[in-house]
C-alpha positions in Angstrom: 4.0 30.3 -4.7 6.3 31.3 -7.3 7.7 27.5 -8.0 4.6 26.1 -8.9 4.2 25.9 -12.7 1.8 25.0 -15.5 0.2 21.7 -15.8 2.3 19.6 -18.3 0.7 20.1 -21.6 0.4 16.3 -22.0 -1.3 16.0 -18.7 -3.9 18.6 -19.9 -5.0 17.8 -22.8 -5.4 13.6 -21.2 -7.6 15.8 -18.6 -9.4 17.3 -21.5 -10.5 13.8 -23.1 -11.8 12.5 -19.5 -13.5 15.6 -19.2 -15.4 15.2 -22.5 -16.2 11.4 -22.3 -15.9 9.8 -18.9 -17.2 12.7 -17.0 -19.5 13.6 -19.3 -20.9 9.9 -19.5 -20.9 9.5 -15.7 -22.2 13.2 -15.1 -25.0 11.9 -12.8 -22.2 9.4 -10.9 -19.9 12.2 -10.0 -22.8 14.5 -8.6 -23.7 11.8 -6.1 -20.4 11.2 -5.4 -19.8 15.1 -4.5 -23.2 15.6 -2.6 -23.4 12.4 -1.1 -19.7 11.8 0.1 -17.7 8.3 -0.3 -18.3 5.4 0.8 -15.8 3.0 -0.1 -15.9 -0.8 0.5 -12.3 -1.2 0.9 -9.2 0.4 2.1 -6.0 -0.7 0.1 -2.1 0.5 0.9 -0.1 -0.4 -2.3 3.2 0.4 -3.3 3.9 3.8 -4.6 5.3 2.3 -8.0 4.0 3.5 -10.8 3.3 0.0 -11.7 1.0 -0.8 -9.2 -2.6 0.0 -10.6 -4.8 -1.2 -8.1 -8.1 0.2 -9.5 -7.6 -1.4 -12.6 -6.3 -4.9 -10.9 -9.5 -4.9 -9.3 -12.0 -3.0 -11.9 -12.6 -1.0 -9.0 -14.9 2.7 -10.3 -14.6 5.8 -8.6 -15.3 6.7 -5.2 -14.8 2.6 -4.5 -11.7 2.0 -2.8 -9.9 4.0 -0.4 -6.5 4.1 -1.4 -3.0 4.9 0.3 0.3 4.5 -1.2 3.8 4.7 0.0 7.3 3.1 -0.4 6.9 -0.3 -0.2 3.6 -0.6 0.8 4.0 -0.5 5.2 2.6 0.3 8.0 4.3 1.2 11.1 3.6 0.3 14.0 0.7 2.4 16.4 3.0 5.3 17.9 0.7 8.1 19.2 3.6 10.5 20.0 2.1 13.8 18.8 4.2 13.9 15.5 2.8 13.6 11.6 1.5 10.2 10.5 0.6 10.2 6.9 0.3 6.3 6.9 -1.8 5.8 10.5 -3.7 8.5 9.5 -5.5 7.4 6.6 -6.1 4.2 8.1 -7.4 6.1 10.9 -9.8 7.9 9.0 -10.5 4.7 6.6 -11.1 2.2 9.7 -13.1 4.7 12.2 -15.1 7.6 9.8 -15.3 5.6 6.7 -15.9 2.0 8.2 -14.3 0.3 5.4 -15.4 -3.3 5.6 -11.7 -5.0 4.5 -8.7 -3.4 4.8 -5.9 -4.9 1.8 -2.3 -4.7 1.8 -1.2 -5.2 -1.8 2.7 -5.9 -2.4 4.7 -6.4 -5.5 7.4 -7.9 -7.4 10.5 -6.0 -8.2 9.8 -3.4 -5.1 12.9 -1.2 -5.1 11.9 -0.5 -1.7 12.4 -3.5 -0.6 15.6 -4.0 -2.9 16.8 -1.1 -0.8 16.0 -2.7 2.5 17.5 -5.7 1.8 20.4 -4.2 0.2 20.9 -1.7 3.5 20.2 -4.9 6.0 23.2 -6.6 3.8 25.3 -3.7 4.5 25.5 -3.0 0.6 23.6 0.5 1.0 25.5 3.1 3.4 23.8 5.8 2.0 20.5 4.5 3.3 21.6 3.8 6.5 22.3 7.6 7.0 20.3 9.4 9.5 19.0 11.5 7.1 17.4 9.6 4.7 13.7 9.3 4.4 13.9 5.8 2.5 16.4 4.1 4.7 14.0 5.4 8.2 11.1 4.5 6.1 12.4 1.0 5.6 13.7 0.4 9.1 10.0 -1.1 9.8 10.8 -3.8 7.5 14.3 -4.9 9.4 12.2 -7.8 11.1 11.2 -9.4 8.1 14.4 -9.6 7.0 15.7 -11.1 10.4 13.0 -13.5 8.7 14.5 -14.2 6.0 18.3 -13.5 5.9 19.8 -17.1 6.4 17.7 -18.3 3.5 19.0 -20.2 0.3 18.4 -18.8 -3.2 19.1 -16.3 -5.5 18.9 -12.4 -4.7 15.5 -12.4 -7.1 14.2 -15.2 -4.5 15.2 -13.0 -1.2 13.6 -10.3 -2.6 10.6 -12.1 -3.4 10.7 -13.7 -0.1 11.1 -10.2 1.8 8.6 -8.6 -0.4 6.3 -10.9 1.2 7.2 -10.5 4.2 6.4 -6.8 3.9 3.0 -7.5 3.5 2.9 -9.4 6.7 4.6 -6.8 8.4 2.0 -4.6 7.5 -0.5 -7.2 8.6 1.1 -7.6 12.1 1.4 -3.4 12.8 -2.2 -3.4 11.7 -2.9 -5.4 14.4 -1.0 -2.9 17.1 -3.7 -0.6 16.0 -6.5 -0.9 19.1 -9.5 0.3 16.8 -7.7 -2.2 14.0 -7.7 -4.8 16.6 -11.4 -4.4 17.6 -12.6 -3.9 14.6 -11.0 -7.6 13.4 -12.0 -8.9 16.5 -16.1 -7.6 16.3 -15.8 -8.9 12.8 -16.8 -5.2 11.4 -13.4 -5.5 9.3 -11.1 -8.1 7.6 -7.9 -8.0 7.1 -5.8 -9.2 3.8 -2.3 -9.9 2.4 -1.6 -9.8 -1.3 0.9 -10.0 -3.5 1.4 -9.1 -7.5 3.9 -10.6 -9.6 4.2 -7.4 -12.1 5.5 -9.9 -15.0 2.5 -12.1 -15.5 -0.4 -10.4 -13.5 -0.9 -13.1 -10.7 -2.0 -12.5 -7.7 -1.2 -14.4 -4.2 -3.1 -13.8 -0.8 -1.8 -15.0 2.3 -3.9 -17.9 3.8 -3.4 -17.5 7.6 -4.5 -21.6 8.5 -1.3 -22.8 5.4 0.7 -20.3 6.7 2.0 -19.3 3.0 0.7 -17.5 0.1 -1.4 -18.9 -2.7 -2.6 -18.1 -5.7 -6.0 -16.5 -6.3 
């Protein structure tokens, strides 16, 4: 493959110093991991924004969480039509090989994936209503939050806010199309859980079903 190139030297030598301390100190760790497989207590789908650093929200070590990331943090709905999944896949895989016990959806402030959506629903993005883009497809699954949310008062940080939210829910509710999802919640093998981070201050708010709103932790 005559496109790949080098590591980036700065990338390297960071690879260097885990090698030579956290490796090194956690030799034993990392040879269990490799012979013994994973076994994570938790699946989580976080945003892919390079802000979002779930392991170190939660202090989580290696070979603890089962971890998928994409634009905004969703989950489509269950469609078993023969094409590529990345998403249902790796909850697949997380719900019925790895038996995760709870299954987190962590959203964000300032999602520029849900900026987007909102900005396409608004009709102030044509370019991500194009049939080719990936993002605009992509955000399409969040369309009926923001039939939630579109009549409501505020500024555009509060929409956002408000239809970052309801991305998690989304997620929460195509979870739920999921049969093995739905009988694993049901058989009380797995729980499912909303979150949201506010990036700024480092809160954190789950969603409590019986108040119907999110709360602080």
């Amino acid at each position: 493959m005559k496109y790949a190139k080098p590591l980036p030297s700065y990338l390297a030598t960071r690879y260097a110093g885990w090698r030579a301390t956290k490796f090194q100190e956690n030799k034993a760790w990392y040879a269990r991991l490799a012979e013994e497989g994973q076994r994570p207590r938790a699946m989580i789908i976080s945003c892919c924004d390079s802000r979002v650093h779930v392991t170190a929200i939660f202090g989580a070590e290696t070979g603890e969480f089962f971890i998928h990331r994409n634009i905004a943090n969703l989950v489509p709905p269950y469609s078993p039509d023969a094409e590529p999944h990345g998403t249902s896949a790796a909850i697949e895989y997380a719900v019925k090989y790895l038996h995760v016990a709870n299954l987190l959806v962590v959203g964000h402030s300032d999602c520029g994936g849900v900026a987007g959506c909102l900005d396409m629903c608004c009709g102030n993005a044509p370019e991500l209503e194009d049939g080719s883009s990936f993002v605009g497809r992509w955000m399409d699954i969040l369309r009926p939050g923001y039939e939630r949310i579109k009549d409501m008062k505020g500024t555009k940080k509060e929409r956002l806010t408000a239809l970052e939210k309801e991305g998690v829910l989304i997620a929460l509710e195509n979870l739920m199309t999921f049969p093995f999802i739905k009988e694993a919640v049901e058989n009380d093998t797995l729980a499912l859980h909303g979150l949201w981070n506010d990036i700024g201050d480092g809160s954190i708010e789950y969603y409590n079903a019986d108040a119907k709103a999110f709360q602080r932790v």
